[in-house]
N, C-alpha and C positions, 0 to 999 in steps of 0.2 A: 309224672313224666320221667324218664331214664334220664340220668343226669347226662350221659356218652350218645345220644340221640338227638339228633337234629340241632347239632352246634348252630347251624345257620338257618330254623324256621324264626325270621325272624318277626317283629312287630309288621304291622302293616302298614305304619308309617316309612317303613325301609322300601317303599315301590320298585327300588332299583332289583331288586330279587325276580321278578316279573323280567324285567328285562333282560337279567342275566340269565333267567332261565328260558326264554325266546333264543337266544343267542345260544346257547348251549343246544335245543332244538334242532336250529338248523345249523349248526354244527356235527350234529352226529344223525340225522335221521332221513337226511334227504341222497338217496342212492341215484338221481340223474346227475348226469355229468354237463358242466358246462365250456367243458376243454374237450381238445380234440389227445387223445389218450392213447391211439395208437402205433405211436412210434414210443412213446413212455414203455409200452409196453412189452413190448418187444426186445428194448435193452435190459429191462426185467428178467428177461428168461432169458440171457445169454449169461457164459459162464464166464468169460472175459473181456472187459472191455476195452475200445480201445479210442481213440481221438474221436474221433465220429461219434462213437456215442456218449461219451463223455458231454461232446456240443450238445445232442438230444437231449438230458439232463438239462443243462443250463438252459436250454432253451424254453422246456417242458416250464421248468422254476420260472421263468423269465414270464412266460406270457401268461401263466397262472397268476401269480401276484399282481400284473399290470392288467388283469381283468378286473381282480378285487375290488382295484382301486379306482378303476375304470369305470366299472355299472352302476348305475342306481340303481338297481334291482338288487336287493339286500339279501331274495330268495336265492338270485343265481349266485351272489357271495358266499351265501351258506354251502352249497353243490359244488363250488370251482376249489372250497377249502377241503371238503370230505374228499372230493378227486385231487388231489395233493398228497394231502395227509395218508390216504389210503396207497400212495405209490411213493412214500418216504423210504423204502427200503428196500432191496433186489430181493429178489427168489430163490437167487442162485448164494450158497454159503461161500461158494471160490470168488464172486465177486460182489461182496458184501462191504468191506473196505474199500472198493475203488467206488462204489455205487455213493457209500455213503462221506467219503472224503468229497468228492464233486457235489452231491448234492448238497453237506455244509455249505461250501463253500459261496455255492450258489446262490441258497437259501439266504446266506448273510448280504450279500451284496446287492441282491436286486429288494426284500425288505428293508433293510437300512433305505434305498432309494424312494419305494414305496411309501416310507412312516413319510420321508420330509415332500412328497408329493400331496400328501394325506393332509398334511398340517396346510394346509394352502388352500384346500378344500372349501368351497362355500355350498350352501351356508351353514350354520353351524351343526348342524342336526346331522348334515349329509359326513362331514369332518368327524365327528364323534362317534358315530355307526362305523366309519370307514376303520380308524384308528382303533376300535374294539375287535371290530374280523381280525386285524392284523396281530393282536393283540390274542384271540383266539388259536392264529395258525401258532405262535412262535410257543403259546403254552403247548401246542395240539405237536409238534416237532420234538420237543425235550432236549435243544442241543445249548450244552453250557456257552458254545460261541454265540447264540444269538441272545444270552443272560443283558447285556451291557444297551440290546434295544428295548430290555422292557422296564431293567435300571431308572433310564431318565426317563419314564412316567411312572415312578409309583408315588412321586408326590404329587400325582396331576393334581387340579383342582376339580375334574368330575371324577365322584366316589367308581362309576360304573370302570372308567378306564386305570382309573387306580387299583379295582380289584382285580381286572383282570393282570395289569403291570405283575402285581403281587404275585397273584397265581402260577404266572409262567415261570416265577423262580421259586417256588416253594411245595411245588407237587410232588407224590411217592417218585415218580420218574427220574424226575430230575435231579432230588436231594441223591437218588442209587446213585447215580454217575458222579457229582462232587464227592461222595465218599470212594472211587476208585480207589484212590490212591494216590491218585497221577500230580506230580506238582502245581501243573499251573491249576488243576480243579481244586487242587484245596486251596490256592491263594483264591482261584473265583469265591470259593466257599466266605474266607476271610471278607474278601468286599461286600458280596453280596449278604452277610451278616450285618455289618457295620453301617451299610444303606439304610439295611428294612429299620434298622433301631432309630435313625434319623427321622423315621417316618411315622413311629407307634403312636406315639402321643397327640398325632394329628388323625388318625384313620380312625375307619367306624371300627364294631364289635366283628363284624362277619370279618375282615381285614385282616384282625388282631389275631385272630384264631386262625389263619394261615399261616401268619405270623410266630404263631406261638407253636405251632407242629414244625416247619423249620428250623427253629429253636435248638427244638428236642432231639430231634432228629438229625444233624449235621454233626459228622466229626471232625468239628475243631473246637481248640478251647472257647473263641466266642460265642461258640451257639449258648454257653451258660451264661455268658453277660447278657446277653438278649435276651435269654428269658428273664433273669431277675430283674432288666428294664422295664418288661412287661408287667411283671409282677407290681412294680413299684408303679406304675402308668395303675394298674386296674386300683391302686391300695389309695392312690391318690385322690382318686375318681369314687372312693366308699367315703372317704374322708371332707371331701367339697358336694357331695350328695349328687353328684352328677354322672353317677354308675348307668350304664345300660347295659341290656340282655345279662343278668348276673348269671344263668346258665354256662355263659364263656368261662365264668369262675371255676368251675367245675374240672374243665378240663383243664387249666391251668394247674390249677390245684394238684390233677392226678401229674401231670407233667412233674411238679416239682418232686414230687415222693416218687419219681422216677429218678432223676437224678440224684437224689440224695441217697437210692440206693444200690447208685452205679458204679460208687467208690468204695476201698473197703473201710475207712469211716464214714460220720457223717458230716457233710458242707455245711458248716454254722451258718455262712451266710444262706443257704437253701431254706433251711430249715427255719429261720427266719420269717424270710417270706412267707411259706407253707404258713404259718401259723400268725402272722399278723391279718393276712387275705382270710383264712378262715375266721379269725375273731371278726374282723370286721363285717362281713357277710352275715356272720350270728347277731353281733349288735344291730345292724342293719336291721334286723328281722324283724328285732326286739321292740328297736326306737321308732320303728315305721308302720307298727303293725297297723295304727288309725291313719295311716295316710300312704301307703303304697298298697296300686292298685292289687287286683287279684293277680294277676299275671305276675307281677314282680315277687310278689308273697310265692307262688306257688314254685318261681324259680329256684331264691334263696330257698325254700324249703327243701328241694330237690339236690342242691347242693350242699347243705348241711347234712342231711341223712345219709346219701351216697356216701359223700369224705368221709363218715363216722363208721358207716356199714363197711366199706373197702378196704382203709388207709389207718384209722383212729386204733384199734385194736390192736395192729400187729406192732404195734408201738408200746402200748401200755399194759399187752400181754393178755387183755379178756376181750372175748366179745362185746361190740360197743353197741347199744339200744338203746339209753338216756332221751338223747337229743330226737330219736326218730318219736318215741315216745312224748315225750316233751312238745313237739311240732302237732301232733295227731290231736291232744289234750290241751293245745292252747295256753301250755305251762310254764308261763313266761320266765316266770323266777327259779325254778328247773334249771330251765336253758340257759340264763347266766350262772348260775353255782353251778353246772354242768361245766358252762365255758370256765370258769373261775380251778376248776379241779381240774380241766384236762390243760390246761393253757397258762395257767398262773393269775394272780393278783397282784395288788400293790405291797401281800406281807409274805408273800412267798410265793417258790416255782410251781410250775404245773406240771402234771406226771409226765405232759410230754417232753418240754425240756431237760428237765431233768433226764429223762432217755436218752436222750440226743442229743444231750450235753451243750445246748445253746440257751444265750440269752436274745433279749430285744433291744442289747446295745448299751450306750454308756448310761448312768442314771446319775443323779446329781451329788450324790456321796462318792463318786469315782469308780463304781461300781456297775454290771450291768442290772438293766431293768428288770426285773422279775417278772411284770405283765406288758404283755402287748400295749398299743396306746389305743388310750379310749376313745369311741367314735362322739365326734363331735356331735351337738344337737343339729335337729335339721332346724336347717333358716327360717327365720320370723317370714318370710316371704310366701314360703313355700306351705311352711303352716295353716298360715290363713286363705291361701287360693282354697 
């Protein structure tokens, strides 16, 4: 399996994917309209607007939203979101800023009303469906004013509303617009970094990896605290044997030997990371081979090769094939004297640090550590299930 493929097919214990993929369905597939669309549409195709239609707008937003929230019919939620979302912006370019400052504006006032109509919802089933449409329309908008409605849910305590919280602040859309330029978007940028990192170490794998392209992706200097948060969340999690989907690894992985070669040195502490997450993954592989299922095996596997095939080389200057070979051949002891040469030991560096001029921190002579830290043994617990 392609290590950059299918970040989120997850286990089939993850059931919310089902759900999130019904939601996403009727989100974008159902072309009948449950709103009355033709006076929307008509201020569409004019080239200037003026108070009258301005209220049209507002109005349009108005009784959209207070249907969502309104129906029990989840189908007509799905059709009253696509007619919205499909008339989120004029036709006309002379009135493209007036269309779309009133429809912000709009959009924020009558959702914000909506979420806390929604929360009051019974019973619980009907509440959490309601709060995910809405949760749909504000990612399906892309406007950084409505960022602070999906804020206070991304630590909900249902994973379905958390991912979508997540999602409406960390899509290609929306990351464009925080990097305009504009002041208050990079402060939003700034918060909305400094939230999602309050929330890693509690979110599932599919989460994380929103998480982690936001990261990468935002320009301000936080988005690199938040990835090496991430990094240290996944390194903690090889370390207590409570890793899932290690595929996520992968793209982590690439992320960081992006950054690290976004400067014209290289970020010790990047390079770090990159290289303690990959030993671990390899130990992982090594320590586990009698007790992680096939799935898990074949993920680490896919992530060890890839990192070697892509990243490992243009570091150490040759084509890298050890470790894929190694994996193929079952060649356990390879793959540590492989790890031990590219990474380092306890009696000396490995060609990558040495490259890139980091260590794994202080070590008890005063000095830094030469090798990564070794992966603990898996639990007497877990051994004997």
């Amino acid at each position: 399996m392609a290590i950059f493929e299918g970040v989120f097919e997850m286990k089939d214990k993850w059931a919310i994917f089902a759900i999130l993929v019904g939601f996403l369905v009727l989100a974008t597939s159902l072309s009948c309209e449950a709103v009355d669309t033709t006076k929307i549409d008509a201020v569409r195709s004019k080239g200037v607007l003026d108070s009258k239609d301005l209220r049209v707008i507002d109005s349009f937003v108005a009784g959209a939203v207070a249907e969502m929230v309104g129906t029990r019919d989840f189908t007509s939620i799905g059709k009253i979101r696509t007619a919205l979302l499909s008339r989120s912006s004029s036709e006309k370019s002379s009135a493209e800023a007036q269309y779309a400052v009133q429809l912000s504006e709009s959009a924020y006032r009558h959702i914000s009303a909506a979420f806390e109509e929604a929360d009051e919802l019974t019973p619980e089933d009907r509440k959490v469906k309601t709060i995910i449409n809405l949760l749909i329309l504000v990612d399906g908008l892309e406007d950084p004013r409505l960022a602070d409605l999906a804020l206070e849910r991304v630590d909900d305590h249902n994973m379905v509303v958390r991912y979508w919280a997540v999602h409406s602040v960390t899509g290609p859309g929306f990351i464009n617009k925080l990097n305009s330029g504009q002041n208050g978007d990079l402060e939003l940028a700034r918060r909305i970094t400094g939230r999602l990192g309050e929330v890693v170490e509690q979110s599932s794998p599919e989460i994380i990896g929103l998480i982690t392209g936001f990261a990468a992706e935002v320009n301000v200097p936080q988005g690199k605290d938040l990835l090496l948060r991430i990094a240290d969340v996944r390194i903690s999690r090889y370390a207590d044997w409570t890793v899932e989907y290690e595929l996520l690894d992968g793209t982590i992985l690439g992320l960081l030997d992006k950054k690290m070669d976004s400067g014209s040195s290289t970020d010790s502490e990047v390079a770090r990371r990159f290289a303690q997450l990959y030993s671990y993954a390899l130990q992982r592989y090594v320590k586990g081979r009698d007790f992680l299922d096939d799935t898990q095996k074949q993920q680490l596997a896919s992530v060890l090769i890839e990192i070697e095939r892509s990243y490992l080389g243009k570091y150490v200057g040759i084509a890298q094939s050890t470790i894929k070979r190694a994996v193929e051949e079952d060649a356990y002891i390879t793959l540590l004297q492989e790890h031990n040469r590219l990474l380092g030991d306890q009696t000396r560096p490995g060609q990558l640090p040495l490259k890139l001029s980091f260590d794994y921190g202080g070590g008890s002579n005063g000095g830094g550590r030469t090798a990564p830290l070794v992966l603990p043994e898996l639990p007497v617990a877990e051994v004997s299930e």
